[in-house]
N, C-alpha and C positions, 0 to 999 in steps of 0.2 A: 504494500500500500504506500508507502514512502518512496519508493522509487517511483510510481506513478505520478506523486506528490510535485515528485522533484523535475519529472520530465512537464509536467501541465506549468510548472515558473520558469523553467527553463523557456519555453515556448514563450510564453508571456514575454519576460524577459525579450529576445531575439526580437520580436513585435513592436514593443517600446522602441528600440535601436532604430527599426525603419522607418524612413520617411512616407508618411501617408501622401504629399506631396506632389503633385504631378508638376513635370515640368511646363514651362510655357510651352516649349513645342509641340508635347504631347498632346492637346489637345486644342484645335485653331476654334479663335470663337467666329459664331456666325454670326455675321452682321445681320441687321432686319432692315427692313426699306418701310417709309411711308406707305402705302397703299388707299388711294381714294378708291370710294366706290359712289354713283350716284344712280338716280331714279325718279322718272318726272312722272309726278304721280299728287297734282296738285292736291285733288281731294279728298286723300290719306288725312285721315287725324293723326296716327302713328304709324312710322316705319321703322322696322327693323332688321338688322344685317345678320343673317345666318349660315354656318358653313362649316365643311369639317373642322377649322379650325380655332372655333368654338364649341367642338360637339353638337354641332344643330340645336344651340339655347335660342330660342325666340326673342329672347328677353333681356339678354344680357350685352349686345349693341345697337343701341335705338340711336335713331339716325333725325337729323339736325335739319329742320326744314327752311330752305331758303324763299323769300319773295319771291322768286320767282317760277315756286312749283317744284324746284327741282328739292330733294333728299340728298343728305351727305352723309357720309360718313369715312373718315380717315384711322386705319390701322395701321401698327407692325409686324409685317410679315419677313418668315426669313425666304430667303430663295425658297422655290416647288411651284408646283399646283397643287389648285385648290378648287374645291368645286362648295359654290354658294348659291344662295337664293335670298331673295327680298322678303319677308312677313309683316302685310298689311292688312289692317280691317278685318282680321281672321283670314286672308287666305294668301298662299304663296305667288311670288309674282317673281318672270323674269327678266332678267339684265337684257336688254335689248341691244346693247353695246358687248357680251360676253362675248370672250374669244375660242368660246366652241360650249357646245352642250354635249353633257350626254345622259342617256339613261339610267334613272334609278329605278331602287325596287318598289315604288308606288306608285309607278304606270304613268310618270310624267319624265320630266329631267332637271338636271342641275347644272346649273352655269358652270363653265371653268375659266378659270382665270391663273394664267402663269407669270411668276415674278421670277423675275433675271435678277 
Protein backbone atom coordinates (compact mmCIF):
# COMPACT_ATOMS: atom_id res chain seq x y z
CA UNK A 1 0.00 0.00 0.00
CA UNK A 2 2.84 2.52 0.58
CA UNK A 3 4.47 1.85 -2.41
CA UNK A 4 1.38 2.62 -4.32
CA UNK A 5 1.29 5.77 -1.98
CA UNK A 6 4.60 6.77 -3.18
CA UNK A 7 4.20 6.07 -6.85
CA UNK A 8 0.28 8.35 -6.93
CA UNK A 9 3.05 11.65 -5.38
CA UNK A 10 5.58 10.75 -7.27
CA UNK A 11 3.13 11.39 -10.21
CA UNK A 12 1.71 14.30 -8.64
CA UNK A 13 4.90 15.51 -8.09
CA UNK A 14 6.35 15.17 -12.04
CA UNK A 15 2.76 17.09 -12.92
CA UNK A 16 3.41 20.09 -10.74
CA UNK A 17 7.08 20.24 -12.77
CA UNK A 18 5.19 20.68 -16.06
CA UNK A 19 4.18 23.58 -17.77
CA UNK A 20 0.33 23.50 -18.35
CA UNK A 21 1.27 26.35 -20.65
CA UNK A 22 0.96 26.35 -24.30
CA UNK A 23 3.16 28.18 -26.30
CA UNK A 24 2.03 31.08 -28.43
CA UNK A 25 2.70 29.13 -31.45
CA UNK A 26 0.98 26.27 -30.43
CA UNK A 27 -2.08 27.47 -30.94
CA UNK A 28 -2.85 30.64 -33.63
CA UNK A 29 -5.84 32.77 -32.57
CA UNK A 30 -8.76 33.21 -34.87
CA UNK A 31 -9.58 36.52 -35.63
CA UNK A 32 -13.55 37.26 -36.02
CA UNK A 33 -14.67 39.98 -38.73
CA UNK A 34 -17.79 42.23 -38.37
CA UNK A 35 -20.48 40.70 -40.10
CA UNK A 36 -23.63 42.87 -41.13
CA UNK A 37 -26.78 41.26 -41.96
CA UNK A 38 -29.96 43.27 -43.12
CA UNK A 39 -33.77 42.90 -44.13
CA UNK A 40 -36.21 45.34 -45.48
CA UNK A 41 -39.08 44.29 -43.83
CA UNK A 42 -40.62 47.73 -42.84
CA UNK A 43 -43.74 46.24 -41.00
CA UNK A 44 -41.98 43.85 -38.72
CA UNK A 45 -42.55 45.10 -35.03
CA UNK A 46 -39.53 42.79 -34.28
CA UNK A 47 -36.78 41.16 -36.18
CA UNK A 48 -34.49 38.69 -35.24
CA UNK A 49 -31.04 37.18 -36.44
CA UNK A 50 -30.95 33.24 -36.31
CA UNK A 51 -28.26 30.69 -37.31
CA UNK A 52 -26.05 27.90 -36.41
CA UNK A 53 -24.05 30.18 -34.92
CA UNK A 54 -26.27 30.91 -32.35
CA UNK A 55 -27.83 27.52 -32.00
CA UNK A 56 -31.18 28.69 -33.86
CA UNK A 57 -32.05 31.08 -30.60
CA UNK A 58 -34.89 33.23 -31.98
CA UNK A 59 -34.25 35.47 -29.35
CA UNK A 60 -31.18 36.09 -28.50
CA UNK A 61 -30.12 38.61 -31.69
CA UNK A 62 -32.85 41.13 -32.27
CA UNK A 63 -32.00 43.26 -35.00
CA UNK A 64 -32.16 47.27 -34.89
CA UNK A 65 -34.67 48.85 -37.14
CA UNK A 66 -33.75 51.79 -39.24
CA UNK A 67 -36.14 54.74 -40.86
CA UNK A 68 -35.85 53.53 -43.53
CA UNK A 69 -37.46 49.81 -43.21
CA UNK A 70 -34.46 48.22 -43.46
CA UNK A 71 -33.21 45.60 -40.06
CA UNK A 72 -29.67 45.57 -38.93
CA UNK A 73 -27.95 43.68 -37.30
CA UNK A 74 -23.82 43.41 -36.87
CA UNK A 75 -21.97 40.25 -35.52
CA UNK A 76 -18.48 38.58 -34.99
CA UNK A 77 -17.81 35.98 -36.99
CA UNK A 78 -14.71 33.83 -37.33
CA UNK A 79 -13.98 32.62 -40.90
CA UNK A 80 -16.68 29.59 -42.20
CA UNK A 81 -20.00 29.20 -43.29
CA UNK A 82 -23.00 29.78 -41.83
CA UNK A 83 -26.30 29.18 -42.61
CA UNK A 84 -29.11 31.67 -41.20
CA UNK A 85 -32.47 32.95 -41.22
CA UNK A 86 -34.55 36.11 -40.20
CA UNK A 87 -37.49 35.46 -37.29
CA UNK A 88 -40.21 37.83 -37.71
CA UNK A 89 -43.95 38.32 -36.46
CA UNK A 90 -43.60 34.40 -35.66
CA UNK A 91 -42.49 33.37 -38.85
CA UNK A 92 -39.18 32.75 -40.67
CA UNK A 93 -38.07 34.88 -43.56
CA UNK A 94 -35.28 34.81 -46.01
CA UNK A 95 -32.19 36.96 -46.90
CA UNK A 96 -32.89 37.86 -50.24
CA UNK A 97 -29.36 39.11 -50.66
CA UNK A 98 -27.82 35.35 -49.31
CA UNK A 99 -25.02 33.96 -51.03
CA UNK A 100 -26.74 30.57 -51.61
CA UNK A 101 -29.54 28.49 -49.85
CA UNK A 102 -29.86 25.38 -49.04
CA UNK A 103 -32.02 22.75 -47.74
CA UNK A 104 -33.12 21.84 -44.36
CA UNK A 105 -34.89 19.35 -42.51
CA UNK A 106 -38.26 21.36 -42.25
CA UNK A 107 -39.08 21.38 -45.85
CA UNK A 108 -37.81 24.87 -46.42
CA UNK A 109 -34.12 26.37 -46.56
CA UNK A 110 -31.50 28.29 -44.91
CA UNK A 111 -29.41 31.09 -46.18
CA UNK A 112 -25.74 30.71 -46.36
CA UNK A 113 -23.54 33.12 -45.90
CA UNK A 114 -19.53 32.72 -46.13
CA UNK A 115 -16.85 34.85 -44.27
CA UNK A 116 -13.29 35.08 -45.66
Amino acid sequence: MNEILKQINNAEKRRGKISMKASPKAKPKTKTKKVEFELYLPDAERVFLAGDFNNWDIVSLPMKKGADGFWEATIDLTPGRYEYRFWANGAWHDDPIAHDMIENPFGSQNCVRIVI
